[in-house]
ChimeraX commands (.cxc) that place a marker at each C-alpha (Angstrom):
marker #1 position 113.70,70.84,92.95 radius 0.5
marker #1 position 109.99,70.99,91.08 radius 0.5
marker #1 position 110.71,73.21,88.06 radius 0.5
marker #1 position 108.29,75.83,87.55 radius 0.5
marker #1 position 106.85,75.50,83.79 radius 0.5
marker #1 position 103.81,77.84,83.86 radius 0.5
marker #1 position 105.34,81.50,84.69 radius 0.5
marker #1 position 104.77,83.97,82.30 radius 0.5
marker #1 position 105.88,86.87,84.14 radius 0.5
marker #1 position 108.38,87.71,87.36 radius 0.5
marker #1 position 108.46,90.57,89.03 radius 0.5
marker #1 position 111.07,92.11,91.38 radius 0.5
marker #1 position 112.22,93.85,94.14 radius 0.5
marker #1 position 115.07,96.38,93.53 radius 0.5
marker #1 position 116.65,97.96,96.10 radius 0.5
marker #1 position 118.46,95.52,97.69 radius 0.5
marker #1 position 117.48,92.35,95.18 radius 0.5
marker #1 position 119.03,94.30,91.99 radius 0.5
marker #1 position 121.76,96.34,94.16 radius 0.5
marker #1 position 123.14,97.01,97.78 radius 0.5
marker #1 position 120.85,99.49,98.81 radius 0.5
marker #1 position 122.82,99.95,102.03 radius 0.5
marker #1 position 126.18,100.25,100.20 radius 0.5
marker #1 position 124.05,103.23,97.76 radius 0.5
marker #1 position 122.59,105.41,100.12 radius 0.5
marker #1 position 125.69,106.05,102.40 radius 0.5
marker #1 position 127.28,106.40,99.69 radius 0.5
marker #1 position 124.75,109.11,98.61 radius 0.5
marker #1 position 125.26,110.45,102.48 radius 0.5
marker #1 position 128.78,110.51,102.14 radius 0.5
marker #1 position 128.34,113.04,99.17 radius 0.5
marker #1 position 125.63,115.05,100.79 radius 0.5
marker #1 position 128.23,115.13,103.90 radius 0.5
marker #1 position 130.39,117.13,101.70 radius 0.5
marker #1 position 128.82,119.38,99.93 radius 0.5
marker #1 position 127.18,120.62,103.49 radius 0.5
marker #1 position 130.59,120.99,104.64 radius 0.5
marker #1 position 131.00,123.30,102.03 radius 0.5
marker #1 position 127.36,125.40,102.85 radius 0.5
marker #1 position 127.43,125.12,106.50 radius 0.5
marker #1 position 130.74,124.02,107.85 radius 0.5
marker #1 position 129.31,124.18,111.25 radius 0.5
marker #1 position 126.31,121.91,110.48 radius 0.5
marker #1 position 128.53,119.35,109.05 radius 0.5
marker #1 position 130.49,118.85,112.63 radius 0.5
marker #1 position 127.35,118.58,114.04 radius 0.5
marker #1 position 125.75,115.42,112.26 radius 0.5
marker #1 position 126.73,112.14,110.71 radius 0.5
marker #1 position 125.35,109.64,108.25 radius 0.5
marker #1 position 124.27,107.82,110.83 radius 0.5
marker #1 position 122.36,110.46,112.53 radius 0.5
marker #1 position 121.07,111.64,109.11 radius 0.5
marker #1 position 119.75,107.89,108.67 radius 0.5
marker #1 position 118.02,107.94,111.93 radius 0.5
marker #1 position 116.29,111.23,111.48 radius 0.5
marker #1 position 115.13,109.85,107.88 radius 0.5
marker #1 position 113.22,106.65,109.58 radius 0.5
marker #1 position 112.30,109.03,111.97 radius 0.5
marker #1 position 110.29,111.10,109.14 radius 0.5
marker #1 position 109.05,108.40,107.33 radius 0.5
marker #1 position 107.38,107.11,110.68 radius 0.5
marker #1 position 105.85,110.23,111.37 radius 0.5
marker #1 position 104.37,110.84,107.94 radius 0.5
marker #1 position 103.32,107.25,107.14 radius 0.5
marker #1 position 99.92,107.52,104.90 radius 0.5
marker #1 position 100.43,111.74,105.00 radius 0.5
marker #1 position 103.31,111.71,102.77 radius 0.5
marker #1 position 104.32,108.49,100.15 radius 0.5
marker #1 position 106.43,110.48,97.53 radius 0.5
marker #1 position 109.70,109.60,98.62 radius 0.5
marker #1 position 111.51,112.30,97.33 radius 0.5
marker #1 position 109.75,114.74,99.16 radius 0.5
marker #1 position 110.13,112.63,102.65 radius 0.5
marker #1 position 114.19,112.68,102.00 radius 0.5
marker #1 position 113.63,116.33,101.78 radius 0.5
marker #1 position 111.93,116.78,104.63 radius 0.5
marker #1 position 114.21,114.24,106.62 radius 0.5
marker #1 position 117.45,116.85,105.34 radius 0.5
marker #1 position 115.02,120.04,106.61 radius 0.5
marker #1 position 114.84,118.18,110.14 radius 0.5
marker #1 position 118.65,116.61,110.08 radius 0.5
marker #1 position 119.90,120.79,109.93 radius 0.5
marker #1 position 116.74,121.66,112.61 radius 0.5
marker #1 position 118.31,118.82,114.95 radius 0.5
marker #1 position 121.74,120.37,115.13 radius 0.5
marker #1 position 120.68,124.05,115.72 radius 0.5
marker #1 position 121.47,125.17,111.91 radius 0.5
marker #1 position 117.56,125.27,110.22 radius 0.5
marker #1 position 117.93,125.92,106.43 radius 0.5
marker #1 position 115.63,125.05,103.65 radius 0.5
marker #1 position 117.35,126.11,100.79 radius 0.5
marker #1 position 120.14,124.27,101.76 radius 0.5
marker #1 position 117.78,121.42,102.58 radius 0.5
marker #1 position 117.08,121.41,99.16 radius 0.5
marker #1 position 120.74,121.22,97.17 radius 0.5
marker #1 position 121.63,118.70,100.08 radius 0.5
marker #1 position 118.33,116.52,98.71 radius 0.5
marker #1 position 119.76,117.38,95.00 radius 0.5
marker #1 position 122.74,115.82,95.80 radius 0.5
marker #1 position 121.40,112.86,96.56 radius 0.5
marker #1 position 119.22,112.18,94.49 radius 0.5
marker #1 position 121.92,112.59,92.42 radius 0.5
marker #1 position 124.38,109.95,93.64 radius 0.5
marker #1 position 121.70,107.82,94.69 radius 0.5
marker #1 position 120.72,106.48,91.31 radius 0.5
marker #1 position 124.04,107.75,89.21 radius 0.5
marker #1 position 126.44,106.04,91.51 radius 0.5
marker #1 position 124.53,102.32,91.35 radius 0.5
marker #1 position 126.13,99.35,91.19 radius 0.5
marker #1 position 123.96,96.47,89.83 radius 0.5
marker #1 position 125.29,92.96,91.12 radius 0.5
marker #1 position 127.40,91.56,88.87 radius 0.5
marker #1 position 124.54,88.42,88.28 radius 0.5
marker #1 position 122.11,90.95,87.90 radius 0.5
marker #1 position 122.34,91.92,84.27 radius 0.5
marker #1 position 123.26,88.87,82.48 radius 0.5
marker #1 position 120.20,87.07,83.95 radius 0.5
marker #1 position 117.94,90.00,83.19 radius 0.5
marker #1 position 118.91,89.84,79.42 radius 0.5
marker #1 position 118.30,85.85,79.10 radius 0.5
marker #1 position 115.04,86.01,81.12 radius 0.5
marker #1 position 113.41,89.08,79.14 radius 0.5
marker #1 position 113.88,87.30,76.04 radius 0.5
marker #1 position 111.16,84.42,77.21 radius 0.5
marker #1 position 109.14,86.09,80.27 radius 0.5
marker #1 position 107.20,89.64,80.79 radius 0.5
marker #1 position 109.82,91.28,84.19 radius 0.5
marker #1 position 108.42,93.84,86.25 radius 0.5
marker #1 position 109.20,95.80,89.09 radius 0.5
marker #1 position 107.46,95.63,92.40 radius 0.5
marker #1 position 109.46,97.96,95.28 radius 0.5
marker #1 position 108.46,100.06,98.14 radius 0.5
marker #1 position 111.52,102.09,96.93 radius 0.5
marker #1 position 111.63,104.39,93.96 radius 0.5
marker #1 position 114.29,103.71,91.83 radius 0.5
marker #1 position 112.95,104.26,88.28 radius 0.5
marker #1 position 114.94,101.66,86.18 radius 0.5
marker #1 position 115.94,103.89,83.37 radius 0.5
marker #1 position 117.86,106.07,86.38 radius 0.5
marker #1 position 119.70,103.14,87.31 radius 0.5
marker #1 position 121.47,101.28,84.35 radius 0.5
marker #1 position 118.44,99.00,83.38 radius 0.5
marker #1 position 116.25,100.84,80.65 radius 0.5
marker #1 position 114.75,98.69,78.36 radius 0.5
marker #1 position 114.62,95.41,80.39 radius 0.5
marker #1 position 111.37,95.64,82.27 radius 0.5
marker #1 position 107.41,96.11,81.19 radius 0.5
marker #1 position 105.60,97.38,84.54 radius 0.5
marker #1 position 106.67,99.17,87.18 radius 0.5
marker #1 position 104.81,99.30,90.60 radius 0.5
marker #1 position 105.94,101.67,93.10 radius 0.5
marker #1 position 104.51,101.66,96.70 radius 0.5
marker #1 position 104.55,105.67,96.54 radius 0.5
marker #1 position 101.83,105.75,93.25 radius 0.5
marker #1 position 99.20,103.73,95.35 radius 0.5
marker #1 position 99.58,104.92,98.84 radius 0.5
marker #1 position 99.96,101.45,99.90 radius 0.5
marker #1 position 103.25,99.60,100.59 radius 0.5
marker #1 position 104.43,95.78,100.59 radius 0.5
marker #1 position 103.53,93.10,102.10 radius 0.5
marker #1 position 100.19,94.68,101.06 radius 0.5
marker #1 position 98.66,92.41,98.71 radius 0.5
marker #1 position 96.82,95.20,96.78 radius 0.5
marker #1 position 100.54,96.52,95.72 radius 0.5
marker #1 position 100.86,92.66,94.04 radius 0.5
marker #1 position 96.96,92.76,92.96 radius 0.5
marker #1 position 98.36,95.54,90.49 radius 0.5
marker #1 position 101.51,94.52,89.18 radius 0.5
marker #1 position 99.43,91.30,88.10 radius 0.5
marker #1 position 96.75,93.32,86.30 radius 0.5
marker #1 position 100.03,94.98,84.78 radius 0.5
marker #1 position 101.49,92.02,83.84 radius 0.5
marker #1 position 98.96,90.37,81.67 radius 0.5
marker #1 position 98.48,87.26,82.79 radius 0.5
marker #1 position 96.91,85.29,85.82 radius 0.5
marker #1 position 98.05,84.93,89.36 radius 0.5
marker #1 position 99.25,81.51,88.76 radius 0.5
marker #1 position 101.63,82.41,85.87 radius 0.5
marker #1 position 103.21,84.93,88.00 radius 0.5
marker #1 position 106.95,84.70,90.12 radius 0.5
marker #1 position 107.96,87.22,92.34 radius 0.5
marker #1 position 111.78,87.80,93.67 radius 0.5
marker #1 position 112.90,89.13,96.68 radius 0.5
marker #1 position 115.27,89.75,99.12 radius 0.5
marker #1 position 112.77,90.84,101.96 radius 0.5
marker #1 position 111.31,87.40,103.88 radius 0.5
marker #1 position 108.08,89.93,105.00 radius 0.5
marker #1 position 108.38,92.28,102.30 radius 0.5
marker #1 position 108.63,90.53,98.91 radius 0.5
marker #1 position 107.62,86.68,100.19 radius 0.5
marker #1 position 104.98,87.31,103.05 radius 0.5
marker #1 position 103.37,89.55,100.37 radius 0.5
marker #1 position 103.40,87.47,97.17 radius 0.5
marker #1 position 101.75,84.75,99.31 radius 0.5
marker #1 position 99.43,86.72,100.28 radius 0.5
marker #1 position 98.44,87.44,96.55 radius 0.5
marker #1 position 98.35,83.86,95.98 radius 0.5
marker #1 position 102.11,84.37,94.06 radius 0.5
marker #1 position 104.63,82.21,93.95 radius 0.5
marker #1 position 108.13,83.72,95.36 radius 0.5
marker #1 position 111.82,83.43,94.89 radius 0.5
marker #1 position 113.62,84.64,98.07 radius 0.5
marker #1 position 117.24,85.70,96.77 radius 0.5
marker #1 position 118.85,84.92,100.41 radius 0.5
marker #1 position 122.70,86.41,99.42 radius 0.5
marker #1 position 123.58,86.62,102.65 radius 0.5
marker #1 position 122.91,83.28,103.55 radius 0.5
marker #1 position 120.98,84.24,106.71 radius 0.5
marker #1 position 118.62,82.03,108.56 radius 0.5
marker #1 position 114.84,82.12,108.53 radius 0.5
marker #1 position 113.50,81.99,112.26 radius 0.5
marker #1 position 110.60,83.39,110.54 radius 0.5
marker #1 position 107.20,81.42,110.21 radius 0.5
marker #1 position 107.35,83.06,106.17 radius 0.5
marker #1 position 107.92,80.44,103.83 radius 0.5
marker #1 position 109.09,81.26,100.41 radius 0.5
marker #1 position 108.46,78.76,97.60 radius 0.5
marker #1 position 112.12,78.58,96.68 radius 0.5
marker #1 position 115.41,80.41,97.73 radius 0.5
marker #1 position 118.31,81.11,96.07 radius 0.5
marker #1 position 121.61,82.70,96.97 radius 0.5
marker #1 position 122.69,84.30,93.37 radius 0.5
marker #1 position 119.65,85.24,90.95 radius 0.5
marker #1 position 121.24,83.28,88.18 radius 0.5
marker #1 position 120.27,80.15,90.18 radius 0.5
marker #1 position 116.62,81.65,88.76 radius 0.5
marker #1 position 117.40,79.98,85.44 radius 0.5
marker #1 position 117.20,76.08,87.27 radius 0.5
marker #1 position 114.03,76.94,88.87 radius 0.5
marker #1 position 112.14,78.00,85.52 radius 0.5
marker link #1:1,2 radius 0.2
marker link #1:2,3 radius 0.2
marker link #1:3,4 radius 0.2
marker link #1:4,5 radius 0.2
marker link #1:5,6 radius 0.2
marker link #1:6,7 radius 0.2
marker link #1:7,8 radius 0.2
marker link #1:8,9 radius 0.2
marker link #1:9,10 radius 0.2
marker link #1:10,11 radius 0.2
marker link #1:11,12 radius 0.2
marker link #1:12,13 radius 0.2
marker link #1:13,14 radius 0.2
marker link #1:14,15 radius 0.2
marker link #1:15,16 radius 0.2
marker link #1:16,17 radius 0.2
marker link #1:17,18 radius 0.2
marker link #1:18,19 radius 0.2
marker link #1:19,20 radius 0.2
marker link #1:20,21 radius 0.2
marker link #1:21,22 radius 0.2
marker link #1:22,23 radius 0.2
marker link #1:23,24 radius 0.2
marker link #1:24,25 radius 0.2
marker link #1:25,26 radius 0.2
marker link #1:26,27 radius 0.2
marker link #1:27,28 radius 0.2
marker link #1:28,29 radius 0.2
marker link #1:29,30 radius 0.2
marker link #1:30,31 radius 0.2
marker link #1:31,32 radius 0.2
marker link #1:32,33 radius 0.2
marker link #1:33,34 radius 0.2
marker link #1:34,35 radius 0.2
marker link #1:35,36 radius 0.2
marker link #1:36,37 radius 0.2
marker link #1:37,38 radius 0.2
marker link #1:38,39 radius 0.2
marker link #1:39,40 radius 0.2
marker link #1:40,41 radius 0.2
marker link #1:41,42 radius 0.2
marker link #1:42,43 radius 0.2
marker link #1:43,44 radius 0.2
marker link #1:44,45 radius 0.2
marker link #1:45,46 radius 0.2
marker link #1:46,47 radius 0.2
marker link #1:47,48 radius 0.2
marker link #1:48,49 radius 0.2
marker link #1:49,50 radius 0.2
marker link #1:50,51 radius 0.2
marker link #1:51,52 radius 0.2
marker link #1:52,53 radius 0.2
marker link #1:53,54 radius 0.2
marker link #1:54,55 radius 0.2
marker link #1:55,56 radius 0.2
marker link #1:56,57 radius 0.2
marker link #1:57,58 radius 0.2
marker link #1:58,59 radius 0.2
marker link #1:59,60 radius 0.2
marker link #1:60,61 radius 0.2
marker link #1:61,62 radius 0.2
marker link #1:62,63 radius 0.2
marker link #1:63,64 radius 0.2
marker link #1:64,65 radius 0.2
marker link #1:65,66 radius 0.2
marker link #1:66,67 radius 0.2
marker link #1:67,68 radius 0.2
marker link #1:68,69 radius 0.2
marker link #1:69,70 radius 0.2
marker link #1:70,71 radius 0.2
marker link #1:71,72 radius 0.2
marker link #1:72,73 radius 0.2
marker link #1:73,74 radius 0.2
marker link #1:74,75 radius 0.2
marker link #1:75,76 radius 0.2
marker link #1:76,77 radius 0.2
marker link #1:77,78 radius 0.2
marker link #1:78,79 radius 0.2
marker link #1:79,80 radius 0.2
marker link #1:80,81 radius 0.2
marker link #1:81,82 radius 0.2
marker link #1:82,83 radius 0.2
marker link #1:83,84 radius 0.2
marker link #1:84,85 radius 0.2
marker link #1:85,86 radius 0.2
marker link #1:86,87 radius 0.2
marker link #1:87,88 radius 0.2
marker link #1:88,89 radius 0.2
marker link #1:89,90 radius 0.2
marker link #1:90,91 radius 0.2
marker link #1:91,92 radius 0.2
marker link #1:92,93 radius 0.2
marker link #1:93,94 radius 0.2
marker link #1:94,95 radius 0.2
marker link #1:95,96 radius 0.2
marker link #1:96,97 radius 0.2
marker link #1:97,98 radius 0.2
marker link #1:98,99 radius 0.2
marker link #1:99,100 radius 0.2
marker link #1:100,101 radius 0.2
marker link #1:101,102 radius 0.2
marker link #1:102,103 radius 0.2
marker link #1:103,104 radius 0.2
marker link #1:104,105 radius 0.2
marker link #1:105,106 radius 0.2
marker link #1:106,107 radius 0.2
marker link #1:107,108 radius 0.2
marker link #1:108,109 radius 0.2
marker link #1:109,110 radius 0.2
marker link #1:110,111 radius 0.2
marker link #1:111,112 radius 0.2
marker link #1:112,113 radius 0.2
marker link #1:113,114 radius 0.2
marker link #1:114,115 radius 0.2
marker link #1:115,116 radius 0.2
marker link #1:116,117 radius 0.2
marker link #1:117,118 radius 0.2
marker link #1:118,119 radius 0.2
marker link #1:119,120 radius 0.2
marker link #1:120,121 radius 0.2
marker link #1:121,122 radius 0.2
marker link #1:122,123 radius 0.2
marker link #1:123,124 radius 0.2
marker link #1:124,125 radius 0.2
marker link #1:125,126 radius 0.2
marker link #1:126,127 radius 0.2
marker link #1:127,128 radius 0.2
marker link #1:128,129 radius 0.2
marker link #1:129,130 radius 0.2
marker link #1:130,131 radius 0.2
marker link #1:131,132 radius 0.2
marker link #1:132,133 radius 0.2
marker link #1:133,134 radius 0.2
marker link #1:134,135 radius 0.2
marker link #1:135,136 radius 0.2
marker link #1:136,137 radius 0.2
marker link #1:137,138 radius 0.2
marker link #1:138,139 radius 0.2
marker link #1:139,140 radius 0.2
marker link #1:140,141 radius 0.2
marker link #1:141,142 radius 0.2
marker link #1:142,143 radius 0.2
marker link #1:143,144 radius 0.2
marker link #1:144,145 radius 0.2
marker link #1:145,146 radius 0.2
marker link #1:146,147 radius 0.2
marker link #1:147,148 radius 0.2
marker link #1:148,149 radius 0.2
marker link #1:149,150 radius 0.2
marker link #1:150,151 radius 0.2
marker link #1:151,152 radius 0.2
marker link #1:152,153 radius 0.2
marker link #1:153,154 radius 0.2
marker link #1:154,155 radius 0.2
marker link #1:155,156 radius 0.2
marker link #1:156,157 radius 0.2
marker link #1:157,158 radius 0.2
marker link #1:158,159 radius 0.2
marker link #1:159,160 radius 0.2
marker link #1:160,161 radius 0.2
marker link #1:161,162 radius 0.2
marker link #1:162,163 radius 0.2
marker link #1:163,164 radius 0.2
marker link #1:164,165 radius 0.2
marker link #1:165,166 radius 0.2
marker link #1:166,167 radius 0.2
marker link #1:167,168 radius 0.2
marker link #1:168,169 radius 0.2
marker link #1:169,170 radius 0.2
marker link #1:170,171 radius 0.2
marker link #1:171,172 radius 0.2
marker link #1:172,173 radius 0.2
marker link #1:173,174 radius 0.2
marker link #1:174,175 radius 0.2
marker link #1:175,176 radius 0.2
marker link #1:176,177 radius 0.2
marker link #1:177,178 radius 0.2
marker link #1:178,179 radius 0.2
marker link #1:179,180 radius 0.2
marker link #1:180,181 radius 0.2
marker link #1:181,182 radius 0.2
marker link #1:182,183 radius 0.2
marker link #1:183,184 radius 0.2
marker link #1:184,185 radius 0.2
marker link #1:185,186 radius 0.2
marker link #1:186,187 radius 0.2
marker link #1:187,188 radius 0.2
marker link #1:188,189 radius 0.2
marker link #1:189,190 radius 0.2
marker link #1:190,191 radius 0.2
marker link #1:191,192 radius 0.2
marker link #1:192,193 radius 0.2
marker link #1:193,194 radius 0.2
marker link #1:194,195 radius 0.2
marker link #1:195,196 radius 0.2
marker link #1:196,197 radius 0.2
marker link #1:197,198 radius 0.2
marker link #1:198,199 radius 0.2
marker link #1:199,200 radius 0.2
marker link #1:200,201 radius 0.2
marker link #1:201,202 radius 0.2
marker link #1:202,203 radius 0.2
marker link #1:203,204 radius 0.2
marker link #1:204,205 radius 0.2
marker link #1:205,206 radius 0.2
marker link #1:206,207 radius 0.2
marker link #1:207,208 radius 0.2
marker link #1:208,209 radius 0.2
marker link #1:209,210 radius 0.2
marker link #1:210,211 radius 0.2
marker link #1:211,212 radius 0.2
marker link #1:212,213 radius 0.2
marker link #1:213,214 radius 0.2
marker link #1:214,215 radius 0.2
marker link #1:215,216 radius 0.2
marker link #1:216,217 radius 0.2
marker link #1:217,218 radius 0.2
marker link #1:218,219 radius 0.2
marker link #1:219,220 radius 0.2
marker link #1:220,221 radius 0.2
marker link #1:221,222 radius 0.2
marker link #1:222,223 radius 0.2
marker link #1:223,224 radius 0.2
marker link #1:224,225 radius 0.2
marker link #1:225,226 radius 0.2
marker link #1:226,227 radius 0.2
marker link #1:227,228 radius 0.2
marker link #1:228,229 radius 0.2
marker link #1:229,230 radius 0.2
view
């Protein structure tokens, strides 16, 4: 493997590169679930998290380039989950989106590489964050460790959009070359770092098979494996 010796700053994806995104938001569900149960009891037999999932791509689909603060679009998804089962309600719309927001950065659970990685790599390299998500670091366990943040929702424009990477490199300091980007999305995180001329990390935990024609530089199953790379 060709060590990289020129990076002076990585950047990376977070929900589902830092933690299991998945494994957060029904969790999140599960709570908001509950406390509906306790505003509406008839509501709550009407829906599920899965439903409540659906709706929310739903949403986002409809208001792609209207709406890009995601807050706002969870609300709206929660206004349109109670509309779909006969039961409209906006207050409670709005303590159902409290909740969780709530549970969906409190109850995070970083993987267990994550952290000790972080805390060797800051003390050499400038680390960023680059996510079509919105999960403000200091929310989620991880205040302190990184130097830029670039959300999709502050630019209107989401990844693979190069423009997204153009930024966090102007953030960053340094030039194109110099820069790594990790990522657990193959068109996401690797189709756009290549299209910024970046050089990418795939972090593959799964182990799943590219059938795709995207081609990251180098892959890696745990992100401690980072640390042979650099």
């Amino acid at each position: 493997m060709k060590k990289l010796s020129n990076i002076e700053a990585i950047s990376f994806d977070a929900d589902g590169t830092l933690w299991d995104f998945e494994k957060v938001m029904r969790n999140a569900l599960n709570f908001v679930l509950l406390e509906l149960k306790k505003l509406d009891p008839v509501a709550a037999t009407k829906i599920d998290i899965d439903q409540m999932i659906t709706i929310r791509e739903e949403v986002a689909e409809k208001l792609k380039g209207v709406e890009t603060n995601l807050e706002r679009l969870r609300l709206e998804a929660f206004c349109n989950s109670l509309a779909a089962v006969g039961r409209p309600d906006d207050t409670i719309a709005e303590q159902l989106n409290s909740v969780y927001l709530k549970h969906r950065f409190e109850d995070i659970e970083l993987y267990p590489d994550i952290l000790p990685t972080l805390e060797i790599l800051k003390k050499r390299y400038t680390l960023g964050i680059v996510s079509n998500g919105n999960s403000f670091p200091g929310r989620c366990g991880l205040d302190g460790v990184f130097e830029f943040i670039v959300f999709s929702q502050d630019y209107g424009i989401e990844k693979p959009d190069p423009r997204l990477f153009e930024i966090a490199i102007e953030k960053a300091g340094c030039p194109r070359e110099q820069m790594l980007h990790v990522g657990d999305s193959l068109e996401c995180d690797i189709l756009g770092s290549a299209r910024a001329g970046i050089k990418s990390v795939w972090l593959n935990r799964n182990r799943i098979n590219n059938d795709s024609s995207v081609r990251p530089d180098y892959e890696i199953t745990f992100l401690n494996e980072i640390l042979d790379i650099l």
